[in-house]
Legacy VTK file of the C-alpha trace (Angstrom):
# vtk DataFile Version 3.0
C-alpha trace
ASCII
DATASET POLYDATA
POINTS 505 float
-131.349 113.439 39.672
-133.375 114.316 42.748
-131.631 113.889 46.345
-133.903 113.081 48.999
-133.475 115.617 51.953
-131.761 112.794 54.240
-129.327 110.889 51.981
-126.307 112.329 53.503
-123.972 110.002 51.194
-125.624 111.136 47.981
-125.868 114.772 49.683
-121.802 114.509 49.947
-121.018 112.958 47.242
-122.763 116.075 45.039
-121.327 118.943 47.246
-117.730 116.925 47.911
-117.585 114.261 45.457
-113.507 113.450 46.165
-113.863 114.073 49.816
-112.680 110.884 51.522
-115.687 109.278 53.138
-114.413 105.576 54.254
-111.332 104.083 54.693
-111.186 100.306 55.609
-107.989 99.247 57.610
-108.334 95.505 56.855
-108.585 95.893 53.199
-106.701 99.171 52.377
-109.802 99.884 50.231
-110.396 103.919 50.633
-113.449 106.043 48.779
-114.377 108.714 48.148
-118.011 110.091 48.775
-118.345 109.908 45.128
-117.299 106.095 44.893
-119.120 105.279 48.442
-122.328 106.818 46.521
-121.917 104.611 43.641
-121.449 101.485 45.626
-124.215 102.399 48.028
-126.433 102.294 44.620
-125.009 99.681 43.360
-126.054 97.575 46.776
-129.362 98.895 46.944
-129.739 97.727 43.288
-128.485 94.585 44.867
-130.851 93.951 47.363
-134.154 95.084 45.646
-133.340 92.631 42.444
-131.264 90.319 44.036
-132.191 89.689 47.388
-135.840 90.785 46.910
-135.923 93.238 49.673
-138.639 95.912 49.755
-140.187 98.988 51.139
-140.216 98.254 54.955
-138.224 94.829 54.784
-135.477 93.902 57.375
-132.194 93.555 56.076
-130.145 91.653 58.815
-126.353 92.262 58.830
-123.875 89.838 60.402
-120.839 90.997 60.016
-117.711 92.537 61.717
-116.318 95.829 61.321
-116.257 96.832 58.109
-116.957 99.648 55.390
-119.318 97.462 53.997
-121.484 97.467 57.067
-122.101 101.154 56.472
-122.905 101.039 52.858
-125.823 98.435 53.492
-127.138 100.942 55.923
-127.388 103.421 53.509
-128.678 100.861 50.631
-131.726 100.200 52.998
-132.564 103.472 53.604
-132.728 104.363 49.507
-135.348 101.308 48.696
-137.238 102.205 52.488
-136.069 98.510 53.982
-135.116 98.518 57.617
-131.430 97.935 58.790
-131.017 94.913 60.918
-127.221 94.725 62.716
-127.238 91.780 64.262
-124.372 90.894 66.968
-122.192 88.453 65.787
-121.047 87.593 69.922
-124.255 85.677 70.144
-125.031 82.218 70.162
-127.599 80.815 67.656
-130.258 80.533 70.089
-129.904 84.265 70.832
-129.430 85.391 66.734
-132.806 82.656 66.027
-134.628 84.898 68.724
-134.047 88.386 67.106
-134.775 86.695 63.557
-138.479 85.439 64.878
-139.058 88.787 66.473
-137.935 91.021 63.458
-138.358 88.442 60.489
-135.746 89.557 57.890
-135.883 88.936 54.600
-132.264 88.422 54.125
-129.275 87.822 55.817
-125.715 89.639 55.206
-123.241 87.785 56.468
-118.999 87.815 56.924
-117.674 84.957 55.349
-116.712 83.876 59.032
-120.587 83.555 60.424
-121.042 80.794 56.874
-122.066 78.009 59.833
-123.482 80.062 62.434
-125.883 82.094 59.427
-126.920 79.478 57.620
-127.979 77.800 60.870
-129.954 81.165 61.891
-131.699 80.947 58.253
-132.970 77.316 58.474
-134.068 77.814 62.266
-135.465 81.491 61.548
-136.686 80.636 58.535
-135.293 83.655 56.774
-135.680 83.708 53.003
-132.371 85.127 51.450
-128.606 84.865 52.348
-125.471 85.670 50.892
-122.318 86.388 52.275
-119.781 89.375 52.123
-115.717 89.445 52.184
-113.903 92.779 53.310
-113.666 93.097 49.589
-113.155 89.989 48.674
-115.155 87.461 46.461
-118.581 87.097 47.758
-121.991 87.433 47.148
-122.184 90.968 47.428
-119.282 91.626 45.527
-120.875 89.671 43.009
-124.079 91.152 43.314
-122.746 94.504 43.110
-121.079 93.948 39.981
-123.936 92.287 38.054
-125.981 95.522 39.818
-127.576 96.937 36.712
-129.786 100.325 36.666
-130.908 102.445 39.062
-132.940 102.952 42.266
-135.208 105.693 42.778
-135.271 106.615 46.127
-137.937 105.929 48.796
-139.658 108.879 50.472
-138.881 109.014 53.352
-139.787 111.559 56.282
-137.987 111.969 59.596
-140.609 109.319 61.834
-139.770 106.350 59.689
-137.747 103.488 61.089
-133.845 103.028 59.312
-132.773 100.734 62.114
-133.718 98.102 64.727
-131.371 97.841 66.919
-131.683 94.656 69.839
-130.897 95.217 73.269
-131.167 93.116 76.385
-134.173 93.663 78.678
-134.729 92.461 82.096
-136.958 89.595 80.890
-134.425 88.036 79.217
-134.917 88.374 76.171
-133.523 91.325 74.055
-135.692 94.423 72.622
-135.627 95.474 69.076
-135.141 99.869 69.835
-136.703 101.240 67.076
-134.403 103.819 65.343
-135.854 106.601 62.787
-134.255 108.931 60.823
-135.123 111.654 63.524
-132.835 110.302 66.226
-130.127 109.397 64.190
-130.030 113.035 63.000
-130.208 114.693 66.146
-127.485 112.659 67.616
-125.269 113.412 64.402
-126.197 117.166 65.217
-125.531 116.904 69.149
-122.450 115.233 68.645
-121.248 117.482 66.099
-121.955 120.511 68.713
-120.194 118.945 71.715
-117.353 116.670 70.237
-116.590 119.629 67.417
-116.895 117.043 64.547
-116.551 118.498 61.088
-116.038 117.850 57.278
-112.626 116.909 58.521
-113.095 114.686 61.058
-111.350 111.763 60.822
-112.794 108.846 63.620
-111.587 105.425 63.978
-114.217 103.330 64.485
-113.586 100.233 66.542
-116.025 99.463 68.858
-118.736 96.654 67.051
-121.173 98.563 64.525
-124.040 96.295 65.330
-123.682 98.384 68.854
-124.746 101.693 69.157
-121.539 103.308 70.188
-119.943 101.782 66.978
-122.439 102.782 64.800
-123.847 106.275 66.298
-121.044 107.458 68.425
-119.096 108.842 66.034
-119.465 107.285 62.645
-123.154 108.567 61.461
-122.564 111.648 63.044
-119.045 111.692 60.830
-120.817 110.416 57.786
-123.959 113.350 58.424
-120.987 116.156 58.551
-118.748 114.983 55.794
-116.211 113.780 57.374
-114.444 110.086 56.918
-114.587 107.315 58.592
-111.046 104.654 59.850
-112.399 101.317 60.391
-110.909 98.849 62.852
-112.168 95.536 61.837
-111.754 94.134 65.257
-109.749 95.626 68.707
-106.331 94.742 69.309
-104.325 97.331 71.961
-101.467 97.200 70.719
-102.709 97.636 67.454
-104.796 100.286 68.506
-102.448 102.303 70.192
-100.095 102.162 66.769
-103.409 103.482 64.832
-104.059 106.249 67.172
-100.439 106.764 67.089
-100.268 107.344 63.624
-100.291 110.937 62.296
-100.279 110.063 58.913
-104.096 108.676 59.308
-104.876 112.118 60.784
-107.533 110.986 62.996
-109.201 113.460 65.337
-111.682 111.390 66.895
-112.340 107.802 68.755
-114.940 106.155 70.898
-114.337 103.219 73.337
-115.601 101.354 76.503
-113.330 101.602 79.922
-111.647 98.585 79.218
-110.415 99.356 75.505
-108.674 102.172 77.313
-107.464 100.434 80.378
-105.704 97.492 78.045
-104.206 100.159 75.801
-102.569 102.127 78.940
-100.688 98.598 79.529
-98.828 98.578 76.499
-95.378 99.011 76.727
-95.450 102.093 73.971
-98.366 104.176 75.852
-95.898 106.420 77.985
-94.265 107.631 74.860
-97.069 107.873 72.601
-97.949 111.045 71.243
-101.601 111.709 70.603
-101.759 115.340 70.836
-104.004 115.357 67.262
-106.987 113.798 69.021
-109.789 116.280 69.287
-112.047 113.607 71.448
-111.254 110.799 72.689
-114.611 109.340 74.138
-115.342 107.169 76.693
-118.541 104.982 77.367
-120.148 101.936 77.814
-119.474 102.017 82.048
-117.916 104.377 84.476
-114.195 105.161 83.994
-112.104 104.231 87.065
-110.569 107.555 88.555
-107.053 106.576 87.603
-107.808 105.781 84.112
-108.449 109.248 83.765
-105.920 110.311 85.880
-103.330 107.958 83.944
-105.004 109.849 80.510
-104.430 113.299 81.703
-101.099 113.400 82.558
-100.467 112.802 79.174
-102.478 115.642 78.180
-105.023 113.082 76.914
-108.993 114.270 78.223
-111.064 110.861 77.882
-114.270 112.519 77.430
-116.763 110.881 79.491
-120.662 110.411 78.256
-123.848 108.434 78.746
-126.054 107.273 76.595
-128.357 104.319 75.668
-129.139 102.214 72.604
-132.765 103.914 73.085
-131.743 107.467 73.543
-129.641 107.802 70.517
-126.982 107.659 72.465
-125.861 110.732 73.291
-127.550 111.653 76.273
-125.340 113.041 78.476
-121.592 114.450 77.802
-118.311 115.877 79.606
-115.822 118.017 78.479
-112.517 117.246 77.967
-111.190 119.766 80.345
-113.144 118.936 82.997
-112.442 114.861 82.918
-110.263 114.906 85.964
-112.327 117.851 88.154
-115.440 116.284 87.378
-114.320 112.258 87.412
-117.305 110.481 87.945
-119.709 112.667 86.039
-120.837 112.134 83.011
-121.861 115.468 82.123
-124.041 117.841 81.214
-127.244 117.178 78.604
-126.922 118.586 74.582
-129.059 121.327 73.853
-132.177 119.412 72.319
-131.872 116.687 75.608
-134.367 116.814 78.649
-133.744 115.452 81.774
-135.110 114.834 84.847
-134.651 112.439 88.194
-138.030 110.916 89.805
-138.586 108.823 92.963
-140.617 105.759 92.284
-143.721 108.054 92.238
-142.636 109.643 89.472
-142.393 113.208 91.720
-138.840 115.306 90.710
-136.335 114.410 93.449
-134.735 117.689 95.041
-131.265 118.599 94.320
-128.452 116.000 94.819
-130.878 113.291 95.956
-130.904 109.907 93.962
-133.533 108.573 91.735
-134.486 107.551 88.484
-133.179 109.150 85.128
-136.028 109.947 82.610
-135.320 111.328 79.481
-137.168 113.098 76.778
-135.706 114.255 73.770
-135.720 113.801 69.589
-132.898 111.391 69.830
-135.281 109.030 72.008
-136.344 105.818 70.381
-140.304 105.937 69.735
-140.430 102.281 71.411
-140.067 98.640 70.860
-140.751 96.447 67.572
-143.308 94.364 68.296
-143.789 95.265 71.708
-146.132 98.299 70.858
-148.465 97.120 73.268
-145.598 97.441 76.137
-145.589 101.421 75.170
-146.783 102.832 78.597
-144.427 100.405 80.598
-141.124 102.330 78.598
-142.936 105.646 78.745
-144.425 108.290 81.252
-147.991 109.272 80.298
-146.766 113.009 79.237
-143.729 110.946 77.239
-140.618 110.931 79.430
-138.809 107.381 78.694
-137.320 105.679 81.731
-133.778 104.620 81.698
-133.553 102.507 84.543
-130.896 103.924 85.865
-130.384 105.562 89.013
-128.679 109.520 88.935
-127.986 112.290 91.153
-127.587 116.278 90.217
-124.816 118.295 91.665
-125.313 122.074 92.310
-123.655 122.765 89.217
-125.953 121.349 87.128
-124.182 117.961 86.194
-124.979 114.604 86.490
-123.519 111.110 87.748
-124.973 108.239 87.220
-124.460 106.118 90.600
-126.507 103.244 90.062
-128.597 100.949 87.970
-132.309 100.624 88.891
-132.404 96.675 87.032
-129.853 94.244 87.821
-127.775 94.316 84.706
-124.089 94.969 85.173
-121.509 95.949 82.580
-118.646 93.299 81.225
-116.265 95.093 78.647
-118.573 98.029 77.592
-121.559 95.106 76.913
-124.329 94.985 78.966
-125.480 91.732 80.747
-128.621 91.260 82.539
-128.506 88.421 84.634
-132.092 86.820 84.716
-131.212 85.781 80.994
-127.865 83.538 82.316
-130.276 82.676 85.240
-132.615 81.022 82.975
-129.774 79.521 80.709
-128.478 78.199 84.263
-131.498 77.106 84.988
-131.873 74.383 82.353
-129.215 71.967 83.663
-130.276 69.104 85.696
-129.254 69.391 88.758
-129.731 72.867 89.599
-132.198 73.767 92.000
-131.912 78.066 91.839
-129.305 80.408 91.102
-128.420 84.314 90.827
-126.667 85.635 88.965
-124.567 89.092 90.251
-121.392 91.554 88.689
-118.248 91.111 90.803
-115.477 93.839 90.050
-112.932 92.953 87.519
-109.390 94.812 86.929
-109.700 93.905 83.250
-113.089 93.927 81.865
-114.694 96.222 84.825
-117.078 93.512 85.742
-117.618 89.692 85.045
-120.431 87.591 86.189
-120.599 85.453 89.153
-123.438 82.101 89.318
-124.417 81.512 92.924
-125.421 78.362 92.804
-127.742 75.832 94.824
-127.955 72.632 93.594
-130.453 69.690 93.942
-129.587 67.251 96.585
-127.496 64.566 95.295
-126.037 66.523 92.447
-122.202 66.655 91.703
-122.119 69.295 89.259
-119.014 71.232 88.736
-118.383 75.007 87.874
-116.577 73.990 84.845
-119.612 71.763 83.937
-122.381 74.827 83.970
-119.694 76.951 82.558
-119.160 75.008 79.759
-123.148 74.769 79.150
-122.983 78.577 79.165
-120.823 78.846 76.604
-123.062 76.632 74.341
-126.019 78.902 74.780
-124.772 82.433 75.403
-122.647 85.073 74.017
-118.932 84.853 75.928
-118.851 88.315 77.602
-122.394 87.051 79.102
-120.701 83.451 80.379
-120.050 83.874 84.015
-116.707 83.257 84.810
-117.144 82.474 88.276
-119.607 79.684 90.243
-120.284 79.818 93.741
-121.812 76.477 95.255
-124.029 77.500 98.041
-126.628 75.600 100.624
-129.267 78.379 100.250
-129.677 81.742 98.786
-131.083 84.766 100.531
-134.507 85.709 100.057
-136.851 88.530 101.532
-140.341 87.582 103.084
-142.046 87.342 99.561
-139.190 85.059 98.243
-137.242 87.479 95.743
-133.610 86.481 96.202
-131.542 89.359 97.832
-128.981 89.806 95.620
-127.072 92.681 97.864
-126.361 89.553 100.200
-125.092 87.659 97.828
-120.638 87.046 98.341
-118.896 89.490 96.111
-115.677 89.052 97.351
LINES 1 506
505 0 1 2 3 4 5 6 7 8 9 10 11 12 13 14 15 16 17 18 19 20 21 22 23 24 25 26 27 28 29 30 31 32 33 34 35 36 37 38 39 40 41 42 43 44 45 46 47 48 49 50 51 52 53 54 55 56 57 58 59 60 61 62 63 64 65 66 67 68 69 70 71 72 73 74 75 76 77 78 79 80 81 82 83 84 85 86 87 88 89 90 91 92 93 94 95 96 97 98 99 100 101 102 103 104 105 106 107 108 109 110 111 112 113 114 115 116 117 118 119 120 121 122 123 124 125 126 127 128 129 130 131 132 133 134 135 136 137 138 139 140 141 142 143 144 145 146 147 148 149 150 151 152 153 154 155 156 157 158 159 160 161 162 163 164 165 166 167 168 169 170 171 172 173 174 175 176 177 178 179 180 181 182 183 184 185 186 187 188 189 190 191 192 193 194 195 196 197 198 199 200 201 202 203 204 205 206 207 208 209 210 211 212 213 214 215 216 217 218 219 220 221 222 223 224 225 226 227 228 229 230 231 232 233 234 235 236 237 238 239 240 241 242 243 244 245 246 247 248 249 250 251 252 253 254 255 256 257 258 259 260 261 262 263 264 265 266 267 268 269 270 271 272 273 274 275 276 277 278 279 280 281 282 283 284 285 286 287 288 289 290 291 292 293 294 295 296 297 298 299 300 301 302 303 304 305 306 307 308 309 310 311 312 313 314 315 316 317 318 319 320 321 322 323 324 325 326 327 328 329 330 331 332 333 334 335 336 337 338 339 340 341 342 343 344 345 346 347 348 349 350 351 352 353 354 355 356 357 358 359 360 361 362 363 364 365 366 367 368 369 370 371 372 373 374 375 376 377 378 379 380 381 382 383 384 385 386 387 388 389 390 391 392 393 394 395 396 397 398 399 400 401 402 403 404 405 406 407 408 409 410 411 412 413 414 415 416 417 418 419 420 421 422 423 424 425 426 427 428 429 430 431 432 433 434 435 436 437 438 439 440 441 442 443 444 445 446 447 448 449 450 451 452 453 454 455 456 457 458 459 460 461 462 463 464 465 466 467 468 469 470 471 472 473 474 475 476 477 478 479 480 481 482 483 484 485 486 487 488 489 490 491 492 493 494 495 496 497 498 499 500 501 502 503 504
């Protein structure tokens, strides 16, 4: 049988066949590249004669962490269909959104999403479901069973789509990042070169696999080596810390946002803890407090600090380990294929250690938006540099700090929240005459949001009352947890509201 040049499970599973490639925490189930290739068949079988995917279909995936997840990524990419993770945080309005924009054919879903995905098919009008188990019965176990014959692979070439991946934007409504077989490769490479992962890695995934930094930072990049995958079906610190802790897993590499760090340092077995076997231990998501790190390194422990965006790959920008506590605040220095390069808002090059705009350019750098196509030249610079929206500065040394975000979106547990979509949310209750929305510091989760609130004369609205309508509309991390009742909110001369003036304390 013929491998296509970027199957890297059917690659492995020739080369390696009884190499471990997955091991799934929550249902002990472990495989080998050789049984991972089979079932990866078996699913794409599954979804071309059972679901009635095809070339260039989406294949949405609701689901928590799980070894399944991975496989259906692969599935797509043998019949050509387009992976769809969708994040299960959201509320229905947000999931019915992404479904209208990307139109799936089918719907994966964890047996725990039964009410929220069937509710996202009838709105969406999506034309297949069925749902999966961590192994247990369920449709795809099912399917996978009954899976008879083969499938012959889809050409594929290193331009095509494998994932759409949805992220915020500062309208409010989230952008489908376009991810092709290109960016996920260089990323696996760039990774590979600057977190030394191998054929025996070992990474524990744990942050959410419908977000980049659970899917692409390090488990492709893992999967593209040969190496095997730990996954955490959901984070728990102490839980985590025991996992890390154990030697007999033989993990050498992890991932996490700020917080999942800061929550783990409070458990009463951290200070004895030995996790010497770590190679990397990454952090992203949002800047790393200074005594995080500090608290890390005395234990010999070098959180590796990076950037990155859904759109860039991630990896965009890394730190070495040894250099977490000499350099805190930076994240780093670009891989080898990465441009970089800081503009004022003329789009000139800044000099050295002034602050402007990040642009990128590089292979790992999403091609643009689905559906938004027409929107090309308001992402891109004419000669292709992609803006990032966030605001950097350049040492003399050569590395960079990101100091600032250009758009109002803040950072709440390693998820990013842009505020104009809770504004509008906000906005729909009677009695409300504006808002703004803002990111107060937060010991725990590095940020929460804050509602400064006007209302209408004669209202009585409470902030547990436009809290609670939050909660019906939005994903929790992007609730605010805080209302501030105000006569008037600040504006400049052409009436945008000054959020700088806004309380934060």
């Amino acid at each position: 049988m013929s491998i296509p040049a970027n199957d890297w499970i059917a690659h492995h599973a020739r080369y390696s066949p009884a190499q471990e490639a997955a091991h799934d925490l929550a249902s002990g189930r472990r495989f080998t590249y050789a049984q991972f290739h089979a079932r990866i068949d078996r699913a794409a079988v599954y979804l071309r004669d059972g679901m009635g995917v095809v070339d260039g279909d989406r294949v949405a995936v609701l689901c928590q962490n799980d070894t399944d997840v991975f496989e259906l990524q692969f599935a797509c990419r043998r019949i050509g269909a387009i992976f769809l993770p969708l994040n299960w945080r959201l509320a229905v309005p947000e999931l019915q959104y992404i479904c209208d924009d990307a139109t799936p054919k089918a719907i994966l879903h964890g047996i725990e999403f039964v009410e929220v995905a069937a509710e996202v098919q009838r709105l969406a009008g999506v034309p297949r479901i069925a749902t999966m188990n961590n192994g247990g019965d369920s449709d795809y176990e099912t399917g996978l069973a009954a899976a008879k014959g083969t499938v012959r692979p889809v050409a594929r070439n290193l331009n095509d789509i494998w994932t759409v991946m949805y992220t915020s934007g500062t309208t409010g409504r989230p952008k489908g990042a376009k991810i092709t077989y290109q960016m996920t490769v260089f990323n696996a490479i760039q990774c590979a070169m600057t977190v030394e992962i191998t054929s025996r890695s070992k990474n524990l995934v744990f942050l959410p696999t419908f977000h980049t930094g659970g899917l692409n930072v390090y488990a492709n990049p893992v999967f593209h080596t040969g190496g095997c995958n730990v996954v955490l079906r959901s984070f728990d610190p102490a839980y985590f810390l025991d996992i890390l802790s154990d030697k007999a897993l033989h993990l050498t590499h992890a991932l996490g946002v700020p917080t999942n760090f800061l929550m783990m340092a409070q458990e009463p077995g951290f200070a004895s803890a030995d996790l010497s076997h770590l190679v990397s231990l990454g952090v992203g998501g949002a800047a790393a407090p200074l005594k995080l790190i500090e608290d890390y390194g005395a234990k010999n422990i070098m959180l590796q600090q990076g950037w990155g965006m859904t759109e860039t790959g991630p990896l965009g920008l890394i730190l070495a380990g040894a250099q977490a506590v000499s350099r805190v605040g930076s994240s780093g220095l670009p891989p080898m294929y990465v441009s970089l390069k800081i503009c004022d808002e003329a789009g000139d090059e800044v000099t050295l250690g002034k602050t402007g705009e990040l642009l990128i350019k590089a292979p790992t750098v999403t091609p643009g938006y689905w559906n938004r196509e027409d929107e090309h030249d308001t992402f891109f610079t004419p000669d292709g540099w992609f803006h990032t929206g966030d605001a950097a500065r350049q040492d003399a040394d050569g590395y960079y700090y990101i100091v600032d975000r250009t758009k109002d979106m803040f950072i709440s547990g390693g998820e990013n929240v842009y505020p104009v979509e809770v504004e509008n949310v906000i906005f729909q209750i009677d009695g409300v005459l504006e808002n703004a929305v803002i990111g107060v510091p937060d010991e725990k989760w590095g940020e929460i949001g804050r509602a400064c609130v006007v209302l209408k004369p004669g209202s009585n609205l409470t902030e547990d009352a436009i809290i609670e309508h939050c909660q019906g509309q939005l994903a929790r991390y992007k609730v605010p947890k805080q209302v501030r009742f105000m006569d008037e909110l600040p504006h400049n001369a052409t009436g945008k509201v000054l959020k700088h003036e806004l309380p934060r304390d």
